[in-house]
N, C-alpha and C positions, 0 to 999 in steps of 0.2 A: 504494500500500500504506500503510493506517494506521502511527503509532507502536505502537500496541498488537503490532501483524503484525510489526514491524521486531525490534521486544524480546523477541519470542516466542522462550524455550527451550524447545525437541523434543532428546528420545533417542532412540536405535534398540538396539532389541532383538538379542541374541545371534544368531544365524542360527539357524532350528529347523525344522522339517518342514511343508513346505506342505498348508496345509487341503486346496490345489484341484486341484492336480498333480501327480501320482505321481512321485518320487523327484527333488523338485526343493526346495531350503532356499528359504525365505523369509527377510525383515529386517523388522521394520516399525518407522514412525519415531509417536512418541508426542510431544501434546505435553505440557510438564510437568505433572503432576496436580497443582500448588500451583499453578495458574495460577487465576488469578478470569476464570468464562467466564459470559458473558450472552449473548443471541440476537445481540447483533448480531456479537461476535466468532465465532461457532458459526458463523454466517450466512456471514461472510467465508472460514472457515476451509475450509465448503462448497463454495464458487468454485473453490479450490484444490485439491479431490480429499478434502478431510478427510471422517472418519465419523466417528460416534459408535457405542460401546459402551459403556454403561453411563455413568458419569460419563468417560473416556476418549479422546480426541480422537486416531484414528488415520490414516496411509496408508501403504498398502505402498510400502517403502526397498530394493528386491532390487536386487544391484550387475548382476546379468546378468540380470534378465529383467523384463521391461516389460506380463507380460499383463493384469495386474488396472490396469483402465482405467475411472475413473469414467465415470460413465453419469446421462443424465437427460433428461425430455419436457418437450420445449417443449410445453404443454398447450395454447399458442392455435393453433397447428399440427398435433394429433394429430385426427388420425380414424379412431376402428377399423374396422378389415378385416370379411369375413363371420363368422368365426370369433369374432371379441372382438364384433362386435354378438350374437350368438347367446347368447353366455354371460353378456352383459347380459342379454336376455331372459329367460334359464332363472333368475336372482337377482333379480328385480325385485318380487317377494315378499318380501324380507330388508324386516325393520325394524332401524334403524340408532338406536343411543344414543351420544355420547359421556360417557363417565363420567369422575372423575377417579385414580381409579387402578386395578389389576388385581389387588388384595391377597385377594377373595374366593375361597372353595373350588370357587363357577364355571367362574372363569378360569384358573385352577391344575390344575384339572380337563382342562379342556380344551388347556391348554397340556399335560401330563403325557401325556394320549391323542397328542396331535399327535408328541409326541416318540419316545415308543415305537412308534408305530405305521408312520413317515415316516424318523426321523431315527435308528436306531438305529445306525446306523452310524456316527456324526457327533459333533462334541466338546463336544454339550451332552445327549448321554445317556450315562450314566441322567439323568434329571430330577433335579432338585434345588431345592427353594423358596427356598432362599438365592441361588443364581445365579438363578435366574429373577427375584426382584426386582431382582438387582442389576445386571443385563441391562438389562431394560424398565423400569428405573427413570425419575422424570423428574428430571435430572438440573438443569435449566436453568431449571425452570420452562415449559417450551413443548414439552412433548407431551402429547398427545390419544392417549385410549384407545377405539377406534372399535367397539362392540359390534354383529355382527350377528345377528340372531334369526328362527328362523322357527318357525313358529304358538307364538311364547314361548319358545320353547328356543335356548340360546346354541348358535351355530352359529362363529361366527368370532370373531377378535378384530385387527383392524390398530392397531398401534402406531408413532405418526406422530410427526416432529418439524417443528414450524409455524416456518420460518426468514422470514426480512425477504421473500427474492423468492420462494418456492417451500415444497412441505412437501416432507419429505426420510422415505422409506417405511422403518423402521427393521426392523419385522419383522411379520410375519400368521403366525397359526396358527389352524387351524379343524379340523373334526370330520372325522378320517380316514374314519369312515366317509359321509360327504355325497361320493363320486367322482362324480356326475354332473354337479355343481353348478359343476368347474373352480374352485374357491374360490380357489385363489393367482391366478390370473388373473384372477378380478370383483374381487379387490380395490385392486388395482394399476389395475383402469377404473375404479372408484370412485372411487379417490383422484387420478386423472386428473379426473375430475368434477370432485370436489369442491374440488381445486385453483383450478379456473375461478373455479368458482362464489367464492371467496375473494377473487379478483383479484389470484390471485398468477400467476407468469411459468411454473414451474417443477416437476416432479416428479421429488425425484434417487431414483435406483434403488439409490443402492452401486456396485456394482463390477461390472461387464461383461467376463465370461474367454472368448474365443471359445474356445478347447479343454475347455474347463470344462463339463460339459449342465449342471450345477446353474445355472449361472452365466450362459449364453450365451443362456439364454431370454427374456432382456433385449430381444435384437435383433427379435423378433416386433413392440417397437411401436414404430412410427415415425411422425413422425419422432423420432429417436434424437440426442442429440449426445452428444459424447466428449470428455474431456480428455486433448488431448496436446499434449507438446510446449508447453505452459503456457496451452492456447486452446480454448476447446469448440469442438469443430469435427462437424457433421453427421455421423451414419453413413452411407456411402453404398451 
């Protein structure tokens, strides 16, 4: 562990109501927001289970419950099944831009349709263009805003952060009404892809709840590893 990691102050949050499990408190531990972070601490903090939200470096701190377990593709190891080749097929149309950031009436658009339409239940609707940049923000200097289109029309958008071994999948939203297309799912192969193609080791997923469906969709690609117990360890 670097000095930087050794010196690092993290708080935890009051106990408050879990996003993923019904009637169960979460904690989560933060670490300081006066902290000066650059990729390679981001990077490190990645190994360790941390995510990013916004500028925010978080992991869940629950005293009794251990579900939300980061998660991530060893990408020189993944091969998709029948199901994830297909829905590469059905996308392989998409023309793909990286732009640098998602501030146009486009993306806002289509972020806004996704949320209403997918997520209304969920704790970032109603929309709002303030959280939404502040959200998808790049906070570190090293995310990539993945545009994809089809015959010219924004159809998706993956929001990636490029770390030392691996890109780390922050969030995808795309055109609720494109259902045939499986869009959360081609992008997550894509980004499998285009992981490779980088020469990076790595694609982290976030947080894997097997009780969780929002969550537990995770375990469809394998191979899978997990951090527990302070070790990526295979899903088996």
């Amino acid at each position: 562990m670097t000095s930087s990691l050794r010196d690092l102050k993290v708080y935890t949050t009051y106990p408050h109501s879990c996003s993923y499990l019904e009637n169960r408190e979460a904690t989560t531990l933060f670490v300081d927001p006066r902290q000066e972070v650059d990729q390679s601490l981001y990077s490190n903090l990645s190994l360790l289970g941390f995510r990013r939200s916004g500028n925010h470096l978080y992991r869940p701190h629950c005293s009794h419950c251990q579900a939300c377990i980061p998660a991530r593709i060893p990408v020189a190891d993944f091969a998709p099944n029948r199901a994830q080749r297909r829905t590469l097929r059905d996308n392989r149309d998409l023309e793909v831009e990286c732009t640098p950031d998602i501030r146009d009436e486009a993306a806002y658009d289509l972020y806004r349709r996704y949320i209403e339409q997918r997520h209304s239940d969920g704790d970032m609707y109603p929309p709002d263009r303030e959280q939404y940049l502040s959200f998808l923000n790049n906070a570190w200097d090293c995310t990539r805003y993945y545009r994809f289109y089809t015959g010219g029309k924004l159809t998706a958008i993956a929001v990636v952060d490029e770390l030392l071994d691996g890109l780390s999948a922050i969030y995808t939203f795309f055109d609720p009404a494109a259902t045939d297309r499986s869009l959360g799912r081609f992008a997550i192969l894509w980004q499998v892809e285009h992981t490779a193609e980088l020469g990076l080791d790595y694609l982290y997923l976030g947080y894997w709840i097997k009780n969780c469906r929002k969550m537990a969709y995770k375990s469809e690609y394998r191979p899978l590893e997990l951090f527990i117990n302070g070790r990526w360890t295979a899903l088996l």
